[in-house]
VOBA-1610 file (N, C-alpha, C; in pm, whole numbers, padded with zeros to 5 digits, always signed):
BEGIN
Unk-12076+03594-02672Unk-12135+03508-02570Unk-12081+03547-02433Unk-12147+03570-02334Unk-12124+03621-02214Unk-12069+03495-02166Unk-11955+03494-02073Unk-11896+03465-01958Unk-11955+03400-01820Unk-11934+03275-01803Unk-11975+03236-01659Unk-11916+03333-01579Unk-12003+03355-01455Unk-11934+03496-01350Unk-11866+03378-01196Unk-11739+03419-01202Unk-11654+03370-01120Unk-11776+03389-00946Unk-11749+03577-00962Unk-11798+03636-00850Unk-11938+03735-00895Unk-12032+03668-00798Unk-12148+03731-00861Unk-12244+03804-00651Unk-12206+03939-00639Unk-12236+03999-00546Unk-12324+04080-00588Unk-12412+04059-00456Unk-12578+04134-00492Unk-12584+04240-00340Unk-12616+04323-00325Unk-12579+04403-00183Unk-12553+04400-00087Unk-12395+04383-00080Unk-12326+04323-00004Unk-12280+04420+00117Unk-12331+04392+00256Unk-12282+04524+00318Unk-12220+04414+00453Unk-12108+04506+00536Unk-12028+04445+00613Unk-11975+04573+00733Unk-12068+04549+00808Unk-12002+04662+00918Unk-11923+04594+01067Unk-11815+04667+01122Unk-11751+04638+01239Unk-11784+04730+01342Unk-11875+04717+01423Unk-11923+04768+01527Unk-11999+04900+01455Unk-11967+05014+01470Unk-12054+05123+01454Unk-11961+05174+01257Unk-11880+05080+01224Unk-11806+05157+01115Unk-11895+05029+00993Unk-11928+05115+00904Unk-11962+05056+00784Unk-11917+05061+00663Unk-11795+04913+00633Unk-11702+04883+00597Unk-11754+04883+00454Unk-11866+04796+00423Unk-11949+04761+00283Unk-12046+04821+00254Unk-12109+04912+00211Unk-12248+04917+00194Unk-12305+04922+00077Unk-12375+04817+00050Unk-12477+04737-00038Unk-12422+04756-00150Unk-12309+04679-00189Unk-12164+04707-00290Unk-12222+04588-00363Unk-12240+04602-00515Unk-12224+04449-00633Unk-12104+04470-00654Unk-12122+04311-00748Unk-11993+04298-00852Unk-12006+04192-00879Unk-11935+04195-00998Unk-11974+04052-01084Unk-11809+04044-01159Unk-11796+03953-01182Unk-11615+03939-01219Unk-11666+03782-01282Unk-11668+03820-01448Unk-11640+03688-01503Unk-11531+03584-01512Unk-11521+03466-01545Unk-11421+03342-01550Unk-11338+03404-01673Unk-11212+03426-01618Unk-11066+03439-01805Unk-11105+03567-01734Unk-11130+03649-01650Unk-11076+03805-01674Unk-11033+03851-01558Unk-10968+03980-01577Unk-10879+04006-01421Unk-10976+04126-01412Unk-10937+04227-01260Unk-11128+04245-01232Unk-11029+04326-01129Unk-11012+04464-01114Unk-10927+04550-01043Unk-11050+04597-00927Unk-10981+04580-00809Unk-11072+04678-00681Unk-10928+04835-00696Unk-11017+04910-00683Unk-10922+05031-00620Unk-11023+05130-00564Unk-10953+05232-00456Unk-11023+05307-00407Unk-10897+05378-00290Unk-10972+05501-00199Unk-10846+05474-00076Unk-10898+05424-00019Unk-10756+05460+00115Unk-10723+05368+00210Unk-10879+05374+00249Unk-10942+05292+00318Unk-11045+05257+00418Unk-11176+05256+00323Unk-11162+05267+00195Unk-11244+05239+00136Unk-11343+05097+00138Unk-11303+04945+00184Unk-11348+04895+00181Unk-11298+04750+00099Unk-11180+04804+00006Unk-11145+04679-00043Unk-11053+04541+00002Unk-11012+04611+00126Unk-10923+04431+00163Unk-11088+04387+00254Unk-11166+04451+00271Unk-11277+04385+00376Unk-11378+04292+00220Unk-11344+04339+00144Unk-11455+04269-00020Unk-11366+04188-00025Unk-11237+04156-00044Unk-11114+04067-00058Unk-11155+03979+00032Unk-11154+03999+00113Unk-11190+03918+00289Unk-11272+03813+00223Unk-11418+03900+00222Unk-11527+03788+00209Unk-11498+03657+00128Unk-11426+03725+00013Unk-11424+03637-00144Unk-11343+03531-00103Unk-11233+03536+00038Unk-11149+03422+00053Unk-11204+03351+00198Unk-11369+03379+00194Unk-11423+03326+00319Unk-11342+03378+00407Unk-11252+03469+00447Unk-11201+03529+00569Unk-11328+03590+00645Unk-11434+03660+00589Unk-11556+03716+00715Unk-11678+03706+00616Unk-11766+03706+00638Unk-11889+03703+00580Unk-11959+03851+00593Unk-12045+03805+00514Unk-12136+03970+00462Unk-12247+04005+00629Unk-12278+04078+00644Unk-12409+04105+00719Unk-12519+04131+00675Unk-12539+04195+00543Unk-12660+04133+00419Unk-12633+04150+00273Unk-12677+04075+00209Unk-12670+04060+00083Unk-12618+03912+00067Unk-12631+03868-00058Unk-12596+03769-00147Unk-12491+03765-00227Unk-12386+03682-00212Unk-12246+03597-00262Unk-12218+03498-00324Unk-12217+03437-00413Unk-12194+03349-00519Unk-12068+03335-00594Unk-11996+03222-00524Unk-11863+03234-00562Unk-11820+03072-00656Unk-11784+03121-00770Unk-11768+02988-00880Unk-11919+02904-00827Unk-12007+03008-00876Unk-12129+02953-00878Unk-12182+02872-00750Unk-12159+02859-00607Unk-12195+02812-00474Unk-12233+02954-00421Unk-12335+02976-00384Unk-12395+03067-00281Unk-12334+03058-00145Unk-12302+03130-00102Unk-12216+03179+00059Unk-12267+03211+00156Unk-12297+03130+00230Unk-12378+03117+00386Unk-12296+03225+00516Unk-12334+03130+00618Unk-12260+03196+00701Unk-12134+03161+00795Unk-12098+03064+00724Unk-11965+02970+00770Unk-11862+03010+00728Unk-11727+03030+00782Unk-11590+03110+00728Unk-11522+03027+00659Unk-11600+03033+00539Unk-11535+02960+00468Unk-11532+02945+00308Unk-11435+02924+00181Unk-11457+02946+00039Unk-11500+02838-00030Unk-11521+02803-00153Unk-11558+02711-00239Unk-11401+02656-00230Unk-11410+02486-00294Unk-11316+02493-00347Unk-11249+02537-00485Unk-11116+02601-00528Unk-11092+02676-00636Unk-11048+02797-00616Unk-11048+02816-00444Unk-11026+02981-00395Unk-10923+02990-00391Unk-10804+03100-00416Unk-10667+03121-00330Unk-10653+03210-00360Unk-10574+03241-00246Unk-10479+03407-00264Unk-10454+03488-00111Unk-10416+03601-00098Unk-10392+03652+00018Unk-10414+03801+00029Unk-10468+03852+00149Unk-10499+03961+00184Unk-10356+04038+00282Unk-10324+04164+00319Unk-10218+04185+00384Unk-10120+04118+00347Unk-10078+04077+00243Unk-09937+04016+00238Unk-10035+03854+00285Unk-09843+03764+00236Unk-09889+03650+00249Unk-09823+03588+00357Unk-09889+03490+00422Unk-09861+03420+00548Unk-09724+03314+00495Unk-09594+03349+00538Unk-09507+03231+00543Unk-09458+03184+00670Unk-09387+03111+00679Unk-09299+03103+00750Unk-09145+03103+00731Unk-09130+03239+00848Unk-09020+03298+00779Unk-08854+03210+00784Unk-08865+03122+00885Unk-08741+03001+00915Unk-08710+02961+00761Unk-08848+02900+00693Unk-08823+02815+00622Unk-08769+02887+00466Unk-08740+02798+00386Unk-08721+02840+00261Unk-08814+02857+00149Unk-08770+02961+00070Unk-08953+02907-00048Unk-08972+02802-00113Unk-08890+02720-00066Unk-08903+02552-00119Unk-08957+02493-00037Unk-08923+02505+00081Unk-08973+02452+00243Unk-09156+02470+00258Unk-09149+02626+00223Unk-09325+02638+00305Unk-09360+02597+00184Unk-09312+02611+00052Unk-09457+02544-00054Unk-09464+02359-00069Unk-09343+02313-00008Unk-09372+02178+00046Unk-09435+02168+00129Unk-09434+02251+00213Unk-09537+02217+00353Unk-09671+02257+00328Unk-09734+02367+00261Unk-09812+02423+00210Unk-09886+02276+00071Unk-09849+02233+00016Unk-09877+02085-00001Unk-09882+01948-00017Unk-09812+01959+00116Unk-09883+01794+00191Unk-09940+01848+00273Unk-10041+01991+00301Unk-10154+01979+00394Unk-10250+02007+00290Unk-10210+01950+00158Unk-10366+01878+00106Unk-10298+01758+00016Unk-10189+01637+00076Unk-10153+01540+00070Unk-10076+01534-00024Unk-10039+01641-00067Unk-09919+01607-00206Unk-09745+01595-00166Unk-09736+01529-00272Unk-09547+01567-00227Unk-09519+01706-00292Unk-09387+01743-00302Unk-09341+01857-00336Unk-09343+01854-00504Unk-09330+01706-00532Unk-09314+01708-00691Unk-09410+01673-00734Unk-09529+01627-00655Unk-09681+01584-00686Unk-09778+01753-00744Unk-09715+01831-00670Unk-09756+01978-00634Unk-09716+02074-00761Unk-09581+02016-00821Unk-09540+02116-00885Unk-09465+02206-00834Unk-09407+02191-00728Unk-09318+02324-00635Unk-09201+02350-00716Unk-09129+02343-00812Unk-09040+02367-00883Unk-09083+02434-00975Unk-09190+02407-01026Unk-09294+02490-01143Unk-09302+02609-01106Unk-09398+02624-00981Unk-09429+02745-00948Unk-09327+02861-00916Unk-09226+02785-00824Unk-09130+02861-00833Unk-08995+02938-00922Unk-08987+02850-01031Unk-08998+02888-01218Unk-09067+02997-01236Unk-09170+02946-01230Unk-09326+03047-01287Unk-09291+03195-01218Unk-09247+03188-01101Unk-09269+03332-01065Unk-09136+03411-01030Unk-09059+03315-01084Unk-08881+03380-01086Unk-08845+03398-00955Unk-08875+03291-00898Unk-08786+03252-00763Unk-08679+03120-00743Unk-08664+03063-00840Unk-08609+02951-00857Unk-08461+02999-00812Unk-08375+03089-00856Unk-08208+03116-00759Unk-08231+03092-00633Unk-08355+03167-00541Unk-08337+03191-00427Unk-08471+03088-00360Unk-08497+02978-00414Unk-08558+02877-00381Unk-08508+02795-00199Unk-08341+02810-00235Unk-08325+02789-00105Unk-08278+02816+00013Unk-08347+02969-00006Unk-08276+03081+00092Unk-08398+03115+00224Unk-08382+03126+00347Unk-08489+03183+00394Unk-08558+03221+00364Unk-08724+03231+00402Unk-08801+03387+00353Unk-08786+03467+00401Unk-08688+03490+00564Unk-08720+03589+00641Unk-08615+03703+00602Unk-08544+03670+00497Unk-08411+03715+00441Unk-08496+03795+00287Unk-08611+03769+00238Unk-08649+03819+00160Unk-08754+03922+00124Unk-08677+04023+00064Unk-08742+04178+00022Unk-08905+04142-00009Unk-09017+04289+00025Unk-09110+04258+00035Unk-09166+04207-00132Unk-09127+04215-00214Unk-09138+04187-00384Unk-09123+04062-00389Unk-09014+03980-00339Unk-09009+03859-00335Unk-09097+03779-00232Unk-09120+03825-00171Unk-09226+03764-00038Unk-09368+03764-00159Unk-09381+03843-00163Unk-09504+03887-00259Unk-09531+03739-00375Unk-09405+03733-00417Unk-09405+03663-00536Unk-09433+03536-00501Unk-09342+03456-00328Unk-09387+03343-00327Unk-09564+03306-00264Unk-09578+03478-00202Unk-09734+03433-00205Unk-09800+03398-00309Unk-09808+03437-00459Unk-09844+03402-00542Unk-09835+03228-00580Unk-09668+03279-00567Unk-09590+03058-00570Unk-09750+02953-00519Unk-09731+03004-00401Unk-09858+02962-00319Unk-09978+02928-00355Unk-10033+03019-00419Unk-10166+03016-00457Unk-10169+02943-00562Unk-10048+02928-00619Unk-10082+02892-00778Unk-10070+02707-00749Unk-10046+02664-00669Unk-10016+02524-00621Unk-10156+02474-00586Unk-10257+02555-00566Unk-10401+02526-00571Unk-10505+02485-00739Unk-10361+02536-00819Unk-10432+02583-00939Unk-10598+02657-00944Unk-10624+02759-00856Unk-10759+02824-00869Unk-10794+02852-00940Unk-10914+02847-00947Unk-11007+02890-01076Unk-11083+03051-01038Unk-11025+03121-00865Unk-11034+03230-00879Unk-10905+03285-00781Unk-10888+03387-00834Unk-10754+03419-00750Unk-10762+03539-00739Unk-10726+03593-00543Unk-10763+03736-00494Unk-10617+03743-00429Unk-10592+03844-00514Unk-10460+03897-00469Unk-10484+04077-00379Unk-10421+04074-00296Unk-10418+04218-00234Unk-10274+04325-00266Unk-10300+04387-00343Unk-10194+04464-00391Unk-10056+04394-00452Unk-10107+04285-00493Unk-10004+04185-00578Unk-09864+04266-00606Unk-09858+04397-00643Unk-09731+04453-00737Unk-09648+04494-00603Unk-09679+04533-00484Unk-09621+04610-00410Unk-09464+04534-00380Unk-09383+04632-00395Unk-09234+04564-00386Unk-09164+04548-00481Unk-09243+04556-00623Unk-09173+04432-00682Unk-09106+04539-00790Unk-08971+04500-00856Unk-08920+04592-00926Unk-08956+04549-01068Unk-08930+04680-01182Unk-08975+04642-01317Unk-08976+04491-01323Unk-08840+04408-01358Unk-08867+04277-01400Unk-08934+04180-01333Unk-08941+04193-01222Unk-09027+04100-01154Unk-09201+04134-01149Unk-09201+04298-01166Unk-09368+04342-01197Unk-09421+04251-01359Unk-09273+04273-01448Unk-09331+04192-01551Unk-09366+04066-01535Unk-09279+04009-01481Unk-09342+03864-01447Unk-09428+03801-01366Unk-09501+03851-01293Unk-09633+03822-01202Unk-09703+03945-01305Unk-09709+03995-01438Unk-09853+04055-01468Unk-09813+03920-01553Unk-09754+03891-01616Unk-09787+03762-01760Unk-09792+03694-01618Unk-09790+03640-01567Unk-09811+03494-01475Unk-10009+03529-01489Unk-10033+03652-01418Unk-10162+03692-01398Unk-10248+03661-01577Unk-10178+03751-01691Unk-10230+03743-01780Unk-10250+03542-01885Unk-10172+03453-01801Unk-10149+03357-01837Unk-10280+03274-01818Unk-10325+03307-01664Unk-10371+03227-01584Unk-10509+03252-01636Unk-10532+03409-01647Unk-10670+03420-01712Unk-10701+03397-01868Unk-10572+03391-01906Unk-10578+03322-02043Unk-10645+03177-02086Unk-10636+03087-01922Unk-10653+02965-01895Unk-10801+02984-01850Unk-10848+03047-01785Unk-11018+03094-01759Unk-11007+03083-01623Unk-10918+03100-01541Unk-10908+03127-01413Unk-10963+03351-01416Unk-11029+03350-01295Unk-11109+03436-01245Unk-10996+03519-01162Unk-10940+03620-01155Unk-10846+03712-01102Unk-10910+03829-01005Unk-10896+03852-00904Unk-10948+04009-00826Unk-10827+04065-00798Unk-10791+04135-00800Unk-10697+04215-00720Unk-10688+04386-00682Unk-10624+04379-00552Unk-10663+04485-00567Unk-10540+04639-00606Unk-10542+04687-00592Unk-10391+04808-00669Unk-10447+04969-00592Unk-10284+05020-00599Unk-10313+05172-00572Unk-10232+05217-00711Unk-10168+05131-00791Unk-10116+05181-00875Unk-10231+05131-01052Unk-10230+05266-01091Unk-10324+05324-01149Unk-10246+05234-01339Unk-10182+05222-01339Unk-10050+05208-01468Unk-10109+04999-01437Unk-10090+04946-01322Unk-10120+04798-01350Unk-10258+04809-01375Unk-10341+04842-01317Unk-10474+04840-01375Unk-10500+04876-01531Unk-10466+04945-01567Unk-10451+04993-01699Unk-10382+04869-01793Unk-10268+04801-01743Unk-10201+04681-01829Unk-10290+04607-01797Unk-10330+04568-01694Unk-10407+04444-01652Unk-10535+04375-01699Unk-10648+04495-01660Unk-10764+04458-01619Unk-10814+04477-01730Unk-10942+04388-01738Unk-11055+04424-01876Unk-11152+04485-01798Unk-11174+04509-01625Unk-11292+04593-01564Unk-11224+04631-01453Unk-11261+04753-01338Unk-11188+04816-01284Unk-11367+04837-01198Unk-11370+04812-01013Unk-11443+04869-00946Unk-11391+04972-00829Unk-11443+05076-00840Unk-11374+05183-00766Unk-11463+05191-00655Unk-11404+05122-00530Unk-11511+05204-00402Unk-11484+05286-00359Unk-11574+05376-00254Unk-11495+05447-00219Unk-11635+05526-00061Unk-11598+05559+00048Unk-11638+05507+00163Unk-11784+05421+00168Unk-11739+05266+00100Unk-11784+05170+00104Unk-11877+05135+00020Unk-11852+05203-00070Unk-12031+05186-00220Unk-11913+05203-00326Unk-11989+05116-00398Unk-11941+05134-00541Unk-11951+05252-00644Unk-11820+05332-00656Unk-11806+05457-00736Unk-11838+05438-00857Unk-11776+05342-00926Unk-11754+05348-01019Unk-11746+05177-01072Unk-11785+05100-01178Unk-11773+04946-01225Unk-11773+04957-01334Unk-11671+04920-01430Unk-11675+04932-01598Unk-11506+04935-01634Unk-11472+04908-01800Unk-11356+04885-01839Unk-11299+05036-01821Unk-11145+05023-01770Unk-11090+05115-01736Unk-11070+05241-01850Unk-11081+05201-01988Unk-11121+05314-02085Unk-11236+05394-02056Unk-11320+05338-02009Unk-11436+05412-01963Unk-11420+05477-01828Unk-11405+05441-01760Unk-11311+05545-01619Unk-11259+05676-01706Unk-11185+05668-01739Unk-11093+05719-01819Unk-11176+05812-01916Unk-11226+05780-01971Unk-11335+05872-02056Unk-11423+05962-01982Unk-11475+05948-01856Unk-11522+06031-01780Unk-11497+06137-01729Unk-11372+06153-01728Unk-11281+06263-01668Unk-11315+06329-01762Unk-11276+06551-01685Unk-11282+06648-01800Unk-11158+06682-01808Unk-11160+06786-01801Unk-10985+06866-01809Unk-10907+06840-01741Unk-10787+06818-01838Unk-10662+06723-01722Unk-10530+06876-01748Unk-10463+06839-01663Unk-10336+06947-01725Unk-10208+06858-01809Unk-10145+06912-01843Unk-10094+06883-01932Unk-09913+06950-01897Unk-09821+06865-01958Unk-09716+06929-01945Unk-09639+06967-02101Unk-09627+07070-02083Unk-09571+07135-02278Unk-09422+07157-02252Unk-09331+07078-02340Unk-09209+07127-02360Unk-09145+07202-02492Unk-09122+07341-02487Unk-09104+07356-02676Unk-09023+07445-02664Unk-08946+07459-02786Unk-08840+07573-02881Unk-08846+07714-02786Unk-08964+07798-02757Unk-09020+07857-02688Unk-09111+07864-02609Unk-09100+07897-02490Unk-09182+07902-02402Unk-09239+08005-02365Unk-09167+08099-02369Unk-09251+08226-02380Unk-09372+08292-02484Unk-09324+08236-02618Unk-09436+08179-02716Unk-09530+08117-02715Unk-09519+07963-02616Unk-09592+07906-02634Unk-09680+07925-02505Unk-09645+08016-02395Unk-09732+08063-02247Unk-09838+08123-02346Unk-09782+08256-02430Unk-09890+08345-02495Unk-09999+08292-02577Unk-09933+08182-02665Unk-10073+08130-02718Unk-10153+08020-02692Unk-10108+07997-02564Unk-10187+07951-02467Unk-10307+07982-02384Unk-10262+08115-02352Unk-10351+08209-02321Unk-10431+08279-02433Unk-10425+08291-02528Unk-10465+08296-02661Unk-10578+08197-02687Unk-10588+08116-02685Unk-10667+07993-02724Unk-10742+07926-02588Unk-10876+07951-02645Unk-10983+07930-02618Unk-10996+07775-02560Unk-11034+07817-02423Unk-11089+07645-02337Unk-10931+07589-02297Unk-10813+07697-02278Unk-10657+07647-02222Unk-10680+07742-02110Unk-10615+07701-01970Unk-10568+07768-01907Unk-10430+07736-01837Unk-10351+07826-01816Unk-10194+07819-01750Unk-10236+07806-01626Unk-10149+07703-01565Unk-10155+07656-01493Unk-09997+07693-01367Unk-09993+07817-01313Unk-09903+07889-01273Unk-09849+07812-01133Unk-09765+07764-01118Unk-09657+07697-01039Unk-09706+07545-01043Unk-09731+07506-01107Unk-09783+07349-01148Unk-09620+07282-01201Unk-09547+07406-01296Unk-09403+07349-01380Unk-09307+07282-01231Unk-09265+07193-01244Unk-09115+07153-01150Unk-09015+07292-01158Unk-08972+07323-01042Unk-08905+07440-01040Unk-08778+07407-01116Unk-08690+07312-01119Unk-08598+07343-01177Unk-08593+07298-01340Unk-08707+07297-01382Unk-08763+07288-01523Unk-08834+07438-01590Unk-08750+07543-01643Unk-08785+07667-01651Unk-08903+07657-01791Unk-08847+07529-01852Unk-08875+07546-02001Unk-09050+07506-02009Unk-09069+07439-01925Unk-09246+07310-01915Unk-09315+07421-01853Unk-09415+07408-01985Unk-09526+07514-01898Unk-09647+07398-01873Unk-09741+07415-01816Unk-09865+07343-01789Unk-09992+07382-01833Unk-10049+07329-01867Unk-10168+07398-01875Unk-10311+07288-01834Unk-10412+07360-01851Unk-10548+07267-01816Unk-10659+07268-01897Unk-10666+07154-01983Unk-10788+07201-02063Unk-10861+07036-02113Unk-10967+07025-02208Unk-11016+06928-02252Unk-10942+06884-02429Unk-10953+06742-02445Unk-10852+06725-02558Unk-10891+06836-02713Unk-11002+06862-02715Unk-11036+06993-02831Unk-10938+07100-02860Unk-10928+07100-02684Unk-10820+07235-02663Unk-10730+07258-02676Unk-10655+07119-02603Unk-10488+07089-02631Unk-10475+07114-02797Unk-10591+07022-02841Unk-10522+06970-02988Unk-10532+07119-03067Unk-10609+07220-03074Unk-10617+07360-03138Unk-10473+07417-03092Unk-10423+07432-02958Unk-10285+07463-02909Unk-10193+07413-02996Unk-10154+07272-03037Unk-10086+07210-03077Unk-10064+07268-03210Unk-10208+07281-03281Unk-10202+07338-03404Unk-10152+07497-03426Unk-10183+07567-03329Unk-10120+07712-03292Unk-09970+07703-03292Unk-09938+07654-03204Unk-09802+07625-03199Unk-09726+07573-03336Unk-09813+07463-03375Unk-09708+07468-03514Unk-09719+07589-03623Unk-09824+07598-03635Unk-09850+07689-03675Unk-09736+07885-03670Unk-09692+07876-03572Unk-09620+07968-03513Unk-09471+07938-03473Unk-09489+07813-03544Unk-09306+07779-03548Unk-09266+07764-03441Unk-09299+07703-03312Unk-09300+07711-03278Unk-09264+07511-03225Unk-09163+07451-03210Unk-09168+07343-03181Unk-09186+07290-03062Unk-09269+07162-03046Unk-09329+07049-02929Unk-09265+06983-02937Unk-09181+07004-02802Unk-09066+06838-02808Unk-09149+06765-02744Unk-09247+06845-02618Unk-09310+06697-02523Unk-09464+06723-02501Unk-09556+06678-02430Unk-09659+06719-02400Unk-09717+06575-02395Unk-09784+06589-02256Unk-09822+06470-02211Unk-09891+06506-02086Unk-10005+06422-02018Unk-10063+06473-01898Unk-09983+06446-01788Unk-10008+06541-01717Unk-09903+06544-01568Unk-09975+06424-01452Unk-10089+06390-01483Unk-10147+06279-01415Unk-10269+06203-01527Unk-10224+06039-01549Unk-10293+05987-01640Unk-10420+06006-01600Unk-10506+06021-01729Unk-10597+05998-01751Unk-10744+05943-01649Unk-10649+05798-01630Unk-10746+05665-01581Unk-10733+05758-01401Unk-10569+05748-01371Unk-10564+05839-01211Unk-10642+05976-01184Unk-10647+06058-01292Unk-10741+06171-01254Unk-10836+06160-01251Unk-10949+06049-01353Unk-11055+06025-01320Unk-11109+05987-01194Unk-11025+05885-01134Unk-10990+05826-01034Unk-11029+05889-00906Unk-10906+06027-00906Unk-10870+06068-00769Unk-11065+06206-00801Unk-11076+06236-00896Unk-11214+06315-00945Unk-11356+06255-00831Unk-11330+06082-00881Unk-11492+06053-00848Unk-11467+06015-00733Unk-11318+06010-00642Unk-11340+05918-00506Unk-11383+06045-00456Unk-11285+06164-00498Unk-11293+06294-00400Unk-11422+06372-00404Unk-11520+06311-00491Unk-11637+06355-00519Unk-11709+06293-00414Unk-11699+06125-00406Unk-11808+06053-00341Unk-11764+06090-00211Unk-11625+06119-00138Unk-11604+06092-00025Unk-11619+06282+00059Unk-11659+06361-00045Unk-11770+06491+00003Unk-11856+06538+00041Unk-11958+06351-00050Unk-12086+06382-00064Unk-12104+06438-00195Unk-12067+06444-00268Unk-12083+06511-00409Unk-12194+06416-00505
//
C-alpha cells in the first residue's frame, strides 16, 4: 500500500535574477521515510530546502506540503521544522535557555515542551547548561535538531544534518532521524556525505545545475554505475599486476596506488571482471588480503551523472 506523500512537487522552478536556481525539478517524499537531496555546491538544494520551510516560494510550478497546496505567502503548513545553513541560536544563551525560549513563543513552558527530552534525545543533556557560543559546530548542529524536534513535525528538513558531528554523536542524530520516521514523520535532508545517505535513506534525489539527475532508492544509483577501480592487496603483487593484465575487461590503473603503499595495485573494471581476477588469483596461489573499491559505489555513480549533467552530457 503506497504512502501518503509528505512532499508532493510538480515543476518547480526558482530563479534569482538572471541565475536559475530550480528548473522544473519534482519530488515526492512519502510520510515514515527519509528522502536524501545531494548534488554540488550550487546545485540547487538549500534553495528546494528553502521552499519546503516556506523560506521563498517557487516562480512556477506546484507544492503540496502534508497535503496543503503552497501559494505565494512565506510561509509552511503547520508540522514544518528544521533549518537551512545551520541553525539560528542564540549564542549568550544556553541549550536549555533558547529551547525554553524557542517554546513559550508557541506558549509552552520548558517542561510543557519537553526540553529535557529533547535534549536527552540528542545527547546534549552534560552540556545543557553551557553557552552555545562555546559550542563546536556538531553540537550546534545537534541542538538545531533539539529544536525542531520540540515542534514534534510531521516533516523535517534538515540541511547537512551530519556536518561536525563525530562518530558517536553521527550515531545518535541517524537513530534520532531513523526513530522519528519510524513514527511516520516525513524527513528531507540534505548530505555531501555519500556513506549517510546510504545508512539513511530509502530514496536519494540528485540535482544537479538545477534539474533533477537522478530520483530512486540509493541501490539503484548505485547500480547504474559501470567500472569502478578497485584496490587489491595480496601475497604478490607482481603476480597479481600480471594477471591482471591477463584477464579480460581489467585494467591497471598506474599511479592510482598511495605512494607509500608499494604492495596495492588498482585496477578498473566491471564486477564480472574483478570476480574472474579473484578467481585467477586464487587460482595461482596467489593470496587476497584486501580488495575493495577505492570510491563507493553509490559516490561514483554519483560524481558519473552530476559530471555528466553539468557538461551537457
Amino acid at each position: 500500500m503506497d504512502r501518503p506523500l509528505a512532499v508532493r512537487a510538480r515543476g518547480i522552478t526558482k530563479c534569482f535574477g538572471d541565475v536559475v536556481a530550480l528548473d522544473g525539478v519534482d519530488l515526492e517524499v512519502a510520510r515514515g521515510r527519509i528522502h536524501g537531496l545531494v548534488g554540488p555546491n550550487g546545485a540547487g538544494k538549500t534553495t528546494l530546502l528553502g521552499l519546503l520551510l516556506g523560506l521563498a516560494v517557487a516562480d512556477e510550478g506546484r507544492l503540496d506540503i502534508l497535503g496543503v497546496p503552497i501559494g505565494r505567502a512565506l510561509t509552511a503548513p503547520a508540522g514544518v521544522a528544521g533549518f537551512v545553513d545551520g541553525p539560528g541560536l542564540y549564542p549568550s544563551l544556553t541549550a536549555r535557555q533558547n529551547l525554553a525560549a524557542l517554546a513559550a513563543l508557541g506558549g509552552r513552558s520548558a517542561r510543557e515542551a519537553g526540553v529535557d527530552d529533547v535534549l536527552h534525545e540528542v545527547g546534549l543533556t552534560d552540556v545543557a547548561d553551557d553557552p552555545a557560543r562555546g559550542y563546536s559546530l556538531g553540537m550546534r548542529q545537534r541542538l538545531g535538531l533539539a529544536a525542531a524536534l520540540l515542534t514534534e513535525p510531521r516533516l523535517l528538513v534538515l540541511d547537512e544534518p551530519s556536518n561536525g558531528l563525530d562518530p558517536a554523536g553521527k550515531r545518535q542524530v541517524h537513530g534520532v532521524l531513523g526513530r522519528l520516521a519510524a513514527n511516520g514523520t516525513a524527513v528531507v535532508l540534505s548530505s555531501h556525505r555519500m556513506d549517510d545517505l546510504q545508512a539513511l535513506c530509502s530514496e536519494v534525489t540528485v540535482l544537479a545545475t538545477g534539474r533533477v539527475a537522478f530520483s530512486g532508492p540509493p541501490p539503484k544509483l548505485a547500480a547504474e554505475n559501470g567500472e569502478l577501480d578497485y584496490r587489491l592487496i595480496t601475497s604478490d603483487p607482481e603476480a597479481a599486476r600480471a594477471l591482471a593484465l591477463g584477464t579480460a575487461g581489467v585494467r591497471v590503473v598506474d599511479g592510482a596506488a598511495p605512494r607509500h603503499d608499494d604492495a596495492a595495485l588498482v585496477v578498473r573494471a566491471h564486477v564480472p571482471a574483478v570476480d574472474e581476477l579473484v578467481v585467477r588469483l586464487v587460482g595461482a596461489g596467489v593470496a587476497l588480503r584486501e580488495l575493495a573499491p577505492v570510491v563507493s559505489p553509490l559516490e561514483a555513480a554519483f560524481l558519473a551523472l552530476t559530471e555528466q549533467k553539468e557538461t551537457g552530457g
